[in-house]
N, C-alpha and C positions, 0 to 999 in steps of 0.2 A: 404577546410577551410583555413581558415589566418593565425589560432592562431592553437597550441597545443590542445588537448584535453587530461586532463591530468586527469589519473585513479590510482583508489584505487583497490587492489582484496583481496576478503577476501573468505578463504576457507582451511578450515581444514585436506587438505589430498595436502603433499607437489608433490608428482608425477603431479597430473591435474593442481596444481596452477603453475607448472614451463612448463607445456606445452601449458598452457593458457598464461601467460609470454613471450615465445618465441613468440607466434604466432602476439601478437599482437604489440612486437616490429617490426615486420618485416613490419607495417605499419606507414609509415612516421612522420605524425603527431598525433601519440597517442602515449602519453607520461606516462609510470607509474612511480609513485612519492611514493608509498609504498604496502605492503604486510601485512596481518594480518592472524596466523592463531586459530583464535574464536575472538568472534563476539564484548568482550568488547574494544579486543585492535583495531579490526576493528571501534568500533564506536568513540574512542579517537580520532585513527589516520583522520579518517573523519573530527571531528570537530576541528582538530590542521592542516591539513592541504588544509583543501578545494577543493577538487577533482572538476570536472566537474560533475563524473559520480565515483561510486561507486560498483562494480559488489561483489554482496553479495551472499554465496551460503547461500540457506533457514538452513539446518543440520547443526551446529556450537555448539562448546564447550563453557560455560558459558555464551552467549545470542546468541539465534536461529537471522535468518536475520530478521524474523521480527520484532524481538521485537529491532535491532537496528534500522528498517524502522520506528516504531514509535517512537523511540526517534527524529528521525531525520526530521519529518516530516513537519516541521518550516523552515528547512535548503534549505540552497540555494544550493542544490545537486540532481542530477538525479539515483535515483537508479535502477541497474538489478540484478534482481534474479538468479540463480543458482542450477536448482534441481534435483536432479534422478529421481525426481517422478514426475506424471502427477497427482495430487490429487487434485478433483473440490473445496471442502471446502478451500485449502492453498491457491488456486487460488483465492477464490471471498474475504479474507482476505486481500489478497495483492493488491487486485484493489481498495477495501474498502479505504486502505491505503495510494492510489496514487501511485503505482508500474509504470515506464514507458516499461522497459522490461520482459520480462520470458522468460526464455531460458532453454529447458531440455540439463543436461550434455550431453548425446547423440549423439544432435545435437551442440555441442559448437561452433566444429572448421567449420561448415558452417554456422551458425548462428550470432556469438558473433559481428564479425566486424560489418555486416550491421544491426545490435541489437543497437551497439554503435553511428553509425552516425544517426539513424532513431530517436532515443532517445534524441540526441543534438538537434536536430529541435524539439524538443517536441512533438515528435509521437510517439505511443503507437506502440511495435515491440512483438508479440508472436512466438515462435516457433510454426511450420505449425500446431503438432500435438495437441496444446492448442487450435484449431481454433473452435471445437467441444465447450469448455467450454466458451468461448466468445460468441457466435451463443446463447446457453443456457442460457447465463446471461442476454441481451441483450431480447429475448423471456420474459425473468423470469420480471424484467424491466420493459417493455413494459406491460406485466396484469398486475402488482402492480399500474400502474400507470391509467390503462382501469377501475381498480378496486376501485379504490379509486383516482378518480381525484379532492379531495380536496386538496391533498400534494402539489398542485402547489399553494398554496393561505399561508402555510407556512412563515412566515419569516426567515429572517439567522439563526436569533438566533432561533428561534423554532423547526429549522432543525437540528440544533447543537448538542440543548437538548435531540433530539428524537433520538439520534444517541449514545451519552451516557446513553439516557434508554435502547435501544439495548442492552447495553452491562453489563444494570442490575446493572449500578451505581442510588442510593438512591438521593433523593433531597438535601441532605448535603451535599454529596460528588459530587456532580455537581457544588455546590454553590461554593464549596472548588476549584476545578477545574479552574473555569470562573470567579472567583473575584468578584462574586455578592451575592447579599443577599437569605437564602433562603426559604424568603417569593418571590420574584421576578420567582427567581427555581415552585414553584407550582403554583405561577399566571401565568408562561407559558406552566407548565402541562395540567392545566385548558381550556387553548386557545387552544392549543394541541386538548382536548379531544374533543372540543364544534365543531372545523373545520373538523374533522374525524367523528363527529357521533358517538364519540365511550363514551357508557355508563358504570357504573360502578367502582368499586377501582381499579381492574386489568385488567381490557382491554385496557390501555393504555398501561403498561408492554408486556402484551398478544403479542399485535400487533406489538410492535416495535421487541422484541423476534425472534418472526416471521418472519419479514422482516429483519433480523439484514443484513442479506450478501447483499441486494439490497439497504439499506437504502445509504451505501457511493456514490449511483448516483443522489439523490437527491440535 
């Protein structure tokens, strides 16, 4: 590469973050520019200094990674995860999310470098042992889509909405969200319901529910 690639690491247990530190000084051009250990000062220091790439572990003191993944999610930043654990649900959140790496602690110090350069190209880097719940997700995916191939007839915006009813926000606070009106919020519920086939008060809730962990591939 030309340029530096310059990281943030953010992680609550000073032993692994200064071994992760070393390791990845010892590669030419990656550059860390700051440390955080919990998750708010890691998302300050994110948006005060602009990292390439962000390596987040999920477990953190006063905001988990994902919830600084969601703040960040507008940001002009690549973020990797960090986790002891291999847990399918945290996994299909943070793909939900636009996650480009996971990396089980475990495997760090064979993983984390070529997690980092595969991430600068904008390619999607899991550790081997995640390879099980991508193959699943990916399956999961593919019937939502055999099962209901109207989702492809969607608009942006109807995709959008369908994605905060997933998450069981009301047509106000949708409206609140997207700066629109929320009569605009139920005349695209409506459109929503009429392209699904789907009848009823809560079967539009139903369904998005249901699909909330697949819906971020649409």
């Amino acid at each position: 590469m030309d340029k530096d690639i310059t990281v943030i690491i953010a992680d609550d247990h000073p032993i692994f973050r200064k071994g992760l530190r070393q390791m990845l000084n010892e590669e030419d051009n990656i550059k860390i520019i700051g440390e955080a250990d919990n998750g708010k000062k890691a998302l300050e220091m994110i948006i005060d200094k602009k990292p390439d790439i962000a390596i987040l572990d999920i477990d953190m003191p006063r905001m988990t990674g994902l919830e600084v993944l969601k703040e960040l999610k507008e940001k002009e930043v690549k973020v990797i995860f960090l986790t002891m654990y291999g847990e399918e649900d945290i996994f299909e959140e943070a793909m939900n999310l636009g996650i480009k790496g996971y990396v089980i602690k475990d495997s760090a110090v064979t993983d984390i470098i070529d997690c980092i350069y595969s991430v600068m190209e904008d390619k999607y880097y899991l550790s081997p042992s995640m390879t099980d719940f991508l193959v699943n997700r990916k399956k999961k995916f593919s019937e939502l889509n055999n099962n209901n191939p109207e989702l492809k007839d969607l608009t942006l915006s109807e995709k959008r909405i369908l994605k905060y009813i997933a998450e069981n926000k009301t047509s106000k606070e949708i409206a609140e969200i997207l700066f629109i009106s929320y009569r605009t919020v139920e005349n695209h519920r409506a459109n929503i319901s009429g392209k699904l086939n789907l009848k009823g008060s809560h079967s539009l809730v139903k369904f998005a529910i249901e699909n909330k962990k697949l819906l971020g591939e649409i």
